[in-house]
C-alpha positions as CSV (number, residue, x, y, z in Angstrom):
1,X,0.0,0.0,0.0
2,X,1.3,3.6,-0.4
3,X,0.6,7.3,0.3
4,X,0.3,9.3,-3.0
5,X,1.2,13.2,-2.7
6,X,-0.3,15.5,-5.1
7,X,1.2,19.5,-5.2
8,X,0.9,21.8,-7.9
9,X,5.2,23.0,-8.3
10,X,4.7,26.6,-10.0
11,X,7.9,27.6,-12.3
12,X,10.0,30.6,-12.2
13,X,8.1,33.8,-12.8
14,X,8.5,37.6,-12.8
15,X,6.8,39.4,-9.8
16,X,3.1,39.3,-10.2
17,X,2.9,37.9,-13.5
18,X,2.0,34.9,-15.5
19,X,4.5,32.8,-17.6
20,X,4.3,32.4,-21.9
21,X,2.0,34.5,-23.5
22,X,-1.3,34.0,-22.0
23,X,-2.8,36.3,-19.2
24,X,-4.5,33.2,-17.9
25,X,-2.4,30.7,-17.8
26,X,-0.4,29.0,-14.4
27,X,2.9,27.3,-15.9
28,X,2.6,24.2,-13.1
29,X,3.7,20.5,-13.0
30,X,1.6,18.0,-10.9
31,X,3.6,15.7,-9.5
32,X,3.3,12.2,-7.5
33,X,4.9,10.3,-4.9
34,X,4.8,6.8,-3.2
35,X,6.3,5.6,0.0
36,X,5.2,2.5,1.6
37,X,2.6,2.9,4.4
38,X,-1.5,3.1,5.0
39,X,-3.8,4.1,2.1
40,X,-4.3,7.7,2.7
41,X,-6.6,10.5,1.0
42,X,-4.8,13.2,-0.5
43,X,-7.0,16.7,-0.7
44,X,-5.8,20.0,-2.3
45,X,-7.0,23.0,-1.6
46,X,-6.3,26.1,-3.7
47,X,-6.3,29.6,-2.4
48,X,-6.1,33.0,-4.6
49,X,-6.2,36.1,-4.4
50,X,-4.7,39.6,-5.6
51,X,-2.1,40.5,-7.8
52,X,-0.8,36.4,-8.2
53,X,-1.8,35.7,-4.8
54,X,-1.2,31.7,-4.9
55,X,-1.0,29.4,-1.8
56,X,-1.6,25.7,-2.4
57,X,-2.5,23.1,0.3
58,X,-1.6,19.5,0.5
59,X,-3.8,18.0,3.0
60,X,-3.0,14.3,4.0
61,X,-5.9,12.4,5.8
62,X,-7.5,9.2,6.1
63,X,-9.3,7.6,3.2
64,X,-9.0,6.0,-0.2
65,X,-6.2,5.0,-2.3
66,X,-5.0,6.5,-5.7
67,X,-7.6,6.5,-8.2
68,X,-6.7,4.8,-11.3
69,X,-5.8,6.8,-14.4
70,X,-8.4,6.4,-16.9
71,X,-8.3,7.1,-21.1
72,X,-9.1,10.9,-22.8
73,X,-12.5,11.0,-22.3
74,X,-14.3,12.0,-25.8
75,X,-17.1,14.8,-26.7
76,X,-17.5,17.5,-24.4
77,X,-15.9,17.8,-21.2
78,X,-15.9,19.5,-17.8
79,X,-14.6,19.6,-14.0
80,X,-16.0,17.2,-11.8
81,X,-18.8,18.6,-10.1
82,X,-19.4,18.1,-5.9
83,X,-22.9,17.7,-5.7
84,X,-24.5,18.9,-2.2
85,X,-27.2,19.3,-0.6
86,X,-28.4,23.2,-1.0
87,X,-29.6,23.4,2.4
88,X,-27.0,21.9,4.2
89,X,-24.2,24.2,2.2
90,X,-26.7,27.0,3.1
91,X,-26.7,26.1,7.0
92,X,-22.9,25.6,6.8
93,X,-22.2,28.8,5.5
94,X,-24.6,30.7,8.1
95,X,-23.4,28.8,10.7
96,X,-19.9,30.3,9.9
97,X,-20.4,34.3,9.2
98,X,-20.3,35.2,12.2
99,X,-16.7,33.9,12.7
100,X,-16.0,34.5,9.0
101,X,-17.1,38.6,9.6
102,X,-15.4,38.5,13.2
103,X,-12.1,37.2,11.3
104,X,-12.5,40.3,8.5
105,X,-13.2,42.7,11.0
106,X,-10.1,42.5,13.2
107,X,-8.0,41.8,9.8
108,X,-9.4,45.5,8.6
109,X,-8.9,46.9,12.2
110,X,-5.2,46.1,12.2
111,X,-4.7,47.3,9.3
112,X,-6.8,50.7,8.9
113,X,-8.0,53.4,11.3
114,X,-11.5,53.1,11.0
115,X,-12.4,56.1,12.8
116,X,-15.1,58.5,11.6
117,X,-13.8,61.3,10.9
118,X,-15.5,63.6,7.7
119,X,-14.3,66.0,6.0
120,X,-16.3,69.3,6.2
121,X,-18.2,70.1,3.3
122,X,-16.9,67.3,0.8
123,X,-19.9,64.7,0.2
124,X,-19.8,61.0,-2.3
125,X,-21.3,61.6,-5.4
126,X,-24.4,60.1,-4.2
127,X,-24.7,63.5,-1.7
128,X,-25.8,61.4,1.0
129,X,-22.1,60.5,3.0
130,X,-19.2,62.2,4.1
131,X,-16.0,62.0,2.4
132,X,-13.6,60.7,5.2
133,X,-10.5,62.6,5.8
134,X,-7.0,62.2,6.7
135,X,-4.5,59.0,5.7
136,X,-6.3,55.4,7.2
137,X,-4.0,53.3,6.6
138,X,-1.8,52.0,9.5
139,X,1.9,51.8,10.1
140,X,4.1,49.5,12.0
141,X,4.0,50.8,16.1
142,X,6.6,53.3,16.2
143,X,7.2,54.3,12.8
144,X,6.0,57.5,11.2
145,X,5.4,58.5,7.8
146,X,8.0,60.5,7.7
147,X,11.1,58.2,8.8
148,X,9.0,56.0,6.5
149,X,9.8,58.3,3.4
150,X,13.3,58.7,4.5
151,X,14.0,54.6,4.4
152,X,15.3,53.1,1.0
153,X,12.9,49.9,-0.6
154,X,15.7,47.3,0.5
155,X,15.5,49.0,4.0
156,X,11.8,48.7,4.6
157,X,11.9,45.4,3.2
158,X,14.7,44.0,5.6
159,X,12.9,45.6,8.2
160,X,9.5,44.3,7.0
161,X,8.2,47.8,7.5
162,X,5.9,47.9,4.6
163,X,2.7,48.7,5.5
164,X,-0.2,46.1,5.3
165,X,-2.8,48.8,4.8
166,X,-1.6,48.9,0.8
167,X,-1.4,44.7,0.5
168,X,-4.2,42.9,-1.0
169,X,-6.8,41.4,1.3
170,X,-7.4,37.7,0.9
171,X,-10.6,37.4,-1.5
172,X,-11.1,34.1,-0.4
173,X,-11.0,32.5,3.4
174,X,-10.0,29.0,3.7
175,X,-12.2,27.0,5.6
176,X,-11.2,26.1,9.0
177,X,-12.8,23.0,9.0
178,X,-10.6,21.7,6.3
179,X,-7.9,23.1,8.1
180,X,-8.8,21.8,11.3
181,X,-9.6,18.3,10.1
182,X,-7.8,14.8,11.4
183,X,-5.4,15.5,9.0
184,X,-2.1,14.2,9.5
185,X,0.0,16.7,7.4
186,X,-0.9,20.0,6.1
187,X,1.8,21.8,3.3
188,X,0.8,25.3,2.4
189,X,3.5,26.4,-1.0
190,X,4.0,30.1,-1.8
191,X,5.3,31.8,-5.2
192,X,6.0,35.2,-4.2
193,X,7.0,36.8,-1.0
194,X,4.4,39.4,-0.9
195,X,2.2,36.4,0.1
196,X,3.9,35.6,3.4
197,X,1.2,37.4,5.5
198,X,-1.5,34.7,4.1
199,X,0.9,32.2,4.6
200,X,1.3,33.2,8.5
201,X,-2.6,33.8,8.6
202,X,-2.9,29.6,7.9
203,X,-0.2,29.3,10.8
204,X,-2.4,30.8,13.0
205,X,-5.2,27.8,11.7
206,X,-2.7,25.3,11.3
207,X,0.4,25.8,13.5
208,X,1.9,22.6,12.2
209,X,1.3,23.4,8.5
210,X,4.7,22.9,6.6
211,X,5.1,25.7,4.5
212,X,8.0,26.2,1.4
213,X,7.7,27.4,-2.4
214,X,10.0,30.0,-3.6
215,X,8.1,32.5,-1.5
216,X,9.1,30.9,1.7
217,X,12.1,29.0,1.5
218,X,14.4,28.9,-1.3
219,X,15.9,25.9,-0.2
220,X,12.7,24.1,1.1
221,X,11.2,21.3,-1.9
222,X,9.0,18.2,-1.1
223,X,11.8,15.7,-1.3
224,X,13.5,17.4,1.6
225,X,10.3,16.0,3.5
226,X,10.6,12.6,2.1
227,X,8.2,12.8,-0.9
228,X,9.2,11.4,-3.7
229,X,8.6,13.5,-7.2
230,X,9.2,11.5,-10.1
231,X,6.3,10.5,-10.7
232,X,3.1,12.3,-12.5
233,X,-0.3,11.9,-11.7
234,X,-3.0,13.1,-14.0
235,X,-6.1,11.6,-12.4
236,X,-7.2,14.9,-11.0
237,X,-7.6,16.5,-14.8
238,X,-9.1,13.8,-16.8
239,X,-9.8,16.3,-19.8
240,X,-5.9,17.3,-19.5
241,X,-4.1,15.3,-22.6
242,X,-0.2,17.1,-22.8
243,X,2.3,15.1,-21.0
244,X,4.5,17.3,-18.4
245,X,7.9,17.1,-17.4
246,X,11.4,18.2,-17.6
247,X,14.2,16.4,-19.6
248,X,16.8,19.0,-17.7
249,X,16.8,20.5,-14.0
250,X,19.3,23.6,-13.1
251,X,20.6,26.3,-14.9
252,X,24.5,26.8,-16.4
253,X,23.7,30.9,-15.9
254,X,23.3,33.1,-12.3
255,X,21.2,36.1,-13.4
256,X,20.8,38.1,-10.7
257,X,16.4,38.7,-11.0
258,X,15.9,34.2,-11.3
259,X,15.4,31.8,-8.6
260,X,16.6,28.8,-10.5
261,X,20.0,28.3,-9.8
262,X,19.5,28.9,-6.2
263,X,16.3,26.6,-5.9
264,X,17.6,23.6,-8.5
265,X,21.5,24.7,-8.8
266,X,23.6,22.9,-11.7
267,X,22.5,21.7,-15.0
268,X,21.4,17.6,-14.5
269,X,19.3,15.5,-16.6
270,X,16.3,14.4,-15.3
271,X,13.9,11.8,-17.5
272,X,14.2,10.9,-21.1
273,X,11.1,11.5,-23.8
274,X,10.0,7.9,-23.0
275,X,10.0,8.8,-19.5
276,X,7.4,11.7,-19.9
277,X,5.0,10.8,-22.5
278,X,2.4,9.2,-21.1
279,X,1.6,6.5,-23.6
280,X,-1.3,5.4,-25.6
281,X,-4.3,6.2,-26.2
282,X,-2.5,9.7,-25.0
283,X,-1.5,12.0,-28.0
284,X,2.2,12.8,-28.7
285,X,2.7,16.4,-27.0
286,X,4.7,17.3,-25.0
287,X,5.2,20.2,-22.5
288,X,8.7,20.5,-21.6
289,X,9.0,22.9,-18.4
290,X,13.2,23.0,-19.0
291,X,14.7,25.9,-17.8
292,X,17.9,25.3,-19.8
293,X,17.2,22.5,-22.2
294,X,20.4,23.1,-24.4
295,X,23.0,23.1,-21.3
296,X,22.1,19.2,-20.9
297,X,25.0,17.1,-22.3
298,X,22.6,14.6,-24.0
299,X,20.3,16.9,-25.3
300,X,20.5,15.5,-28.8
301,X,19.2,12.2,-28.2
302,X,16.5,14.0,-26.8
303,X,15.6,15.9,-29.8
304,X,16.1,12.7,-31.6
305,X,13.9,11.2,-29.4
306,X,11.3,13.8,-29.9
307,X,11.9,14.4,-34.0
308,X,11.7,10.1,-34.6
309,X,8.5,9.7,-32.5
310,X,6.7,12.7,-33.8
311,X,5.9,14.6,-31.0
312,X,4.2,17.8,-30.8
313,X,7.0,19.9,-28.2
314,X,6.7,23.0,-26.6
315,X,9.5,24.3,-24.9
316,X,7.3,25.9,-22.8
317,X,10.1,27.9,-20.4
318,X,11.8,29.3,-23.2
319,X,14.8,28.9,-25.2
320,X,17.9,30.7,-24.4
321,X,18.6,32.2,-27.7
322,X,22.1,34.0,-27.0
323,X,23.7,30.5,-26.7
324,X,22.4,28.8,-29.6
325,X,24.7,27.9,-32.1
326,X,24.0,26.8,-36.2
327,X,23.7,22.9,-35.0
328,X,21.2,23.6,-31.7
329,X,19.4,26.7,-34.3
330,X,19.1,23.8,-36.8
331,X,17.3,21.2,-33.8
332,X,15.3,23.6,-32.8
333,X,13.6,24.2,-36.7
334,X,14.1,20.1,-37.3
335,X,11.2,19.3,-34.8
336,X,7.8,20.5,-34.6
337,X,7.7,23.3,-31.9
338,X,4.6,24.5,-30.5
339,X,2.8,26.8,-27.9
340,X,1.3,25.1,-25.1
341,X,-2.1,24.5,-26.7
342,X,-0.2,23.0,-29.7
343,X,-2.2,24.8,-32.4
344,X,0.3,27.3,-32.8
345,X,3.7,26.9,-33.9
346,X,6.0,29.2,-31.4
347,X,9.6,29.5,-30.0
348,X,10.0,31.4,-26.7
349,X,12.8,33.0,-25.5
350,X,13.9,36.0,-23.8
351,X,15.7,39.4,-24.0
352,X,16.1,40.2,-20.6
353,X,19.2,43.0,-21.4
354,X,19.7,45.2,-23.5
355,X,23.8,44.5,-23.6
356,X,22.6,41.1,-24.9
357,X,21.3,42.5,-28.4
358,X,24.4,40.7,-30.3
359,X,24.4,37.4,-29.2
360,X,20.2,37.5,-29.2
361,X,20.2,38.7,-32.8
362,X,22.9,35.9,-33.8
363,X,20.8,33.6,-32.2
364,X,17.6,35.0,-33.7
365,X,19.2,35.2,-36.7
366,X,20.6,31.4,-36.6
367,X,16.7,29.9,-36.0
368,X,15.7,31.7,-39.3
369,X,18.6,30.5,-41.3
370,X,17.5,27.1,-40.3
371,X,14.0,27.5,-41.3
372,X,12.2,28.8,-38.2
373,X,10.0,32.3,-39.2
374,X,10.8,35.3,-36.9
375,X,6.6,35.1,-36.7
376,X,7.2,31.8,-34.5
377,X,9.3,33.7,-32.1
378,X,7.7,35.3,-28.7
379,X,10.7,37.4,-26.9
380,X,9.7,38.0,-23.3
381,X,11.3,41.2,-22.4
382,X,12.5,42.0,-19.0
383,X,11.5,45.6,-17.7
384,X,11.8,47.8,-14.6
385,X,14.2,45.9,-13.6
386,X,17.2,47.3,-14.3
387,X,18.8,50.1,-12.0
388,X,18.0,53.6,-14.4
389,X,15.5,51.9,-16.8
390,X,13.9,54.2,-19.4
391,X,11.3,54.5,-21.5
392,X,13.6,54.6,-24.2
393,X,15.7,51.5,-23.2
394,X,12.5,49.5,-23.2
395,X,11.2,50.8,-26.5
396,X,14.7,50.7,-27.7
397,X,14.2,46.3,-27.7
398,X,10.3,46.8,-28.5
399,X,10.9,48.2,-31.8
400,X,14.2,46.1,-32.3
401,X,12.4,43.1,-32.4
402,X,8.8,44.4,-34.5
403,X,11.3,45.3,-37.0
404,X,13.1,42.1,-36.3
405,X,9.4,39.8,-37.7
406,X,9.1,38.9,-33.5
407,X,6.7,39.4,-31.4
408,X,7.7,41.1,-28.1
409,X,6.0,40.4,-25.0
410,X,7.0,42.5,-21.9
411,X,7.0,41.2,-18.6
412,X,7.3,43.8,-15.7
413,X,9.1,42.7,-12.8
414,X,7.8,45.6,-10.8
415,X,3.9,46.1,-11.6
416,X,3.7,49.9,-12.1
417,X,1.0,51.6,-14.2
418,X,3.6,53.1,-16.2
419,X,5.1,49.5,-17.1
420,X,2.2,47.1,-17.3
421,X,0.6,49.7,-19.6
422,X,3.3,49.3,-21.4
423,X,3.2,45.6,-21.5
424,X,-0.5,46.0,-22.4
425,X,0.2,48.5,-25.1
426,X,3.1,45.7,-27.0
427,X,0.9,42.6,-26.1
428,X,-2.4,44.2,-27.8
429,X,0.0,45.4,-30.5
430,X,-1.8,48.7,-30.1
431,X,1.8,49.6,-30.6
432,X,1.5,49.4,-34.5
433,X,-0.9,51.8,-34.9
434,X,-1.0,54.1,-31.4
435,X,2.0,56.5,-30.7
436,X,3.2,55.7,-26.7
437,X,2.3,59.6,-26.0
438,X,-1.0,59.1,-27.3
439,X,-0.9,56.1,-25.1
440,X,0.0,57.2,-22.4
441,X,-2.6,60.0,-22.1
442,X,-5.3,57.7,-22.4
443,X,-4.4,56.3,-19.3
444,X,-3.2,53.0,-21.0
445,X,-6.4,51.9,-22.0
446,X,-7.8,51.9,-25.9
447,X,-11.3,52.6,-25.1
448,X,-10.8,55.8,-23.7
449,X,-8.6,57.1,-27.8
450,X,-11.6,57.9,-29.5
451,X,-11.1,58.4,-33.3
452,X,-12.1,61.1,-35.3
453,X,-13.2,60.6,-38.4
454,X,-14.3,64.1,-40.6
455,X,-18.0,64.8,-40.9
456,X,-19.2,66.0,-44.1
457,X,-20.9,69.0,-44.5
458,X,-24.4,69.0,-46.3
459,X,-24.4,71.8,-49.0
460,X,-28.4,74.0,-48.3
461,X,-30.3,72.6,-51.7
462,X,-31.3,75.9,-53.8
């Protein structure tokens, strides 16, 4: 008998965005362990909320076993549905508001003065309430705004002085009874570091929850606790028909904004083709989640391996262009590369500097010798990252790579109006036919540039 482990692993991604191309889309790997022990029930438990708010559970209980993987089902498809009792849900959910409110309440007292206090004279549009007055939200004990102002970013966030009045507030509240359950682990895995205050908030539930992810612990991953990864369980997504996994694990570069070396360190092959696809009746597409496919030694049997047994492949974390070379150019154009729905042929890579432009061009340049159209190509371009970033220095690698046949697609590592109008203004390709200034004064948003087309004139009839 065995315990299975189920945990969605959520790759490298720039501060409060999503990964290739689709505003949508979570780039995440479900994995599956075994270790010899009781049958166990395995429960996840999802919980989202502002600005790429992601904290996923792993609840470990008593109950059944693994169910058994089953074929693509055909026709239309959906999610499972729970099906409850309407009254009972409806009880349940009265039964906990008052806590639910009570929990809300003192969240927004610690972190605002909710004092009534209106300004004289200034009423809502409605005419019927006060506009309050004065700054609500509250900071740190001790602190002012002033010595506030005076602190540089890497100061307040050593001191973890920022204050929680401007964070999201969770849009969702896990339920304690799922928390609270005869559980006998509970792992909670965050992305991003602005969601530590959620992550403490289920300490408080759970003060045994394990918690890691890149937002936690660099170092922390689920082998570390004895759970086993190799393995892939689809069972939970029966209309899912890719196959997941990565040939290659680690990185051969350091850049200074990614987490990857420090979370999977060197370069080390992982699985061959074989190892990932799935099988029959499964169709032959693959989504490869390599952060550095070409530093593997072997990574021409792989292509091989992909090119002989016709597979579908999209290199789904990108391709690191500056390094490619005529032979790894000529791979690259040899199979059939896709996006991750595989209906669109695309190559992702990156231009994260703009003191890269050579060696990105010559490797640009190489894929299109070898048959690859610059159409294909998606560049994610770094931006506000960089100490003394312009507008200028990011337009400079926009229009570099529209004249280039690519398509650009910003990614802000810092979400600024300023910059993810800018990634909205490339991404939309209102860029081809809107000027930035023109842009810019419509607040970033296209509905708001009306057009002006000339009215004619009637002429009076005699």
């Amino acid at each position: 008998m065995a315990v299975r482990a189920s945990l969605l692993i959520a790759q490298r991604l720039p501060e409060g965005t999503l990964r290739r191309g689709h505003p949508k889309r979570l780039d995440a790997e479900r994995i599956d362990g075994k270790e010899e022990d009781m049958p166990r029930r395995v429960t996840t438990l999802g919980w989202a909320g502002l600005g790429g708010l992601c904290v996923g559970l792993l609840v470990y209980g008593l109950g059944a076993a693994q169910a058994p993987q089953t074929p693509p089902p055909s026709g239309k498809t959906y999610f499972p549905v729970v099906e409850q009792d309407f009254a009972k849900v409806r009880a349940d959910d009265l039964a906990a508001k008052p806590t639910v409110m009570q929990r809300q309440r003192t969240l927004l007292a610690e972190r605002y003065d909710l004092g009534n206090r209106p300004a004289q004279g200034v009423m809502m549009s409605g005419g019927r309430k006060a506009v309050q007055q004065g700054v609500r939200v509250k900071l740190p004990a001790g602190l002012t705004w002033e010595r506030l102002a005076a602190m540089s970013p890497d100061e307040i966030r050593e001191k973890d002085l920022f204050p929680q009045g401007f964070l999201p507030l969770p849009r969702r509240a896990v339920d304690p009874a799922i928390l609270g359950g005869d559980w006998d682990r509970v792992y909670g895995s965050l992305i991003f570091e602005r969601t530590r205050p959620s992550a403490e908030r289920l300490r408080e539930l759970r003060p045994d929850i394990i918690l890691g992810g890149t937002g936690w612990d660099v170092a922390s991953s689920l082998d570390t606790h004895g759970i086993d990864t190799d393995a892939l369980d689809y069972s939970d997504y029966p209309e899912w028909s890719q196959s997941i996994g990565f040939t290659q694990r680690g990185c051969r570069l350091r850049c200074s904004f990614c987490v990857v070396p420090r979370k999977e360190g060197a370069v080390r092959e992982a699985a061959t083709i074989a190892d990932i696809w799935r099988g029959e009746p499964w169709p032959r597409h693959l989504l490869l989640l390599d952060n550095d496919f070409f530093g593997q030694p072997n990574w021409r049997a792989r292509i091989d391996e992909i090119r002989s047994g016709g597979f579908k492949v999209s290199f789904n974390q990108g391709i690191n262009a500056r390094m490619l070379n005529d032979e790894s150019a000529a791979a690259i154009a040899s199979v059939d590369y896709r996006d991750d729905s595989m209906k669109v042929k695309r190559i992702y890579t990156a231009w994260d500097n703009r003191k890269d432009e050579a060696r990105l061009f010559a490797g640009l340049d190489a894929l299109v010798r070898h048959g690859v159209r610059p159409d294909h190509i998606m560049v994610y371009v770094l931006i506000g990252y960089w100490p003394g970033e312009t507008h200028e220095d990011r337009d400079y690698r926009r229009r570099r790579l529209r004249e280039f046949g690519a398509r650009p697609y910003p990614m802000p590592f810092v979400r600024t109006p300023e910059l993810v109008g800018f990634q909205r203004w490339v991404i939309g390709a209102y860029d081809k036919r809107i000027k930035w200034d023109r842009w810019q004064r419509s607040g970033y948003e296209p509905r708001r540039i009306i057009r002006r087309t000339p009215v004619m004139r009637r002429e009076p009839v005699a």
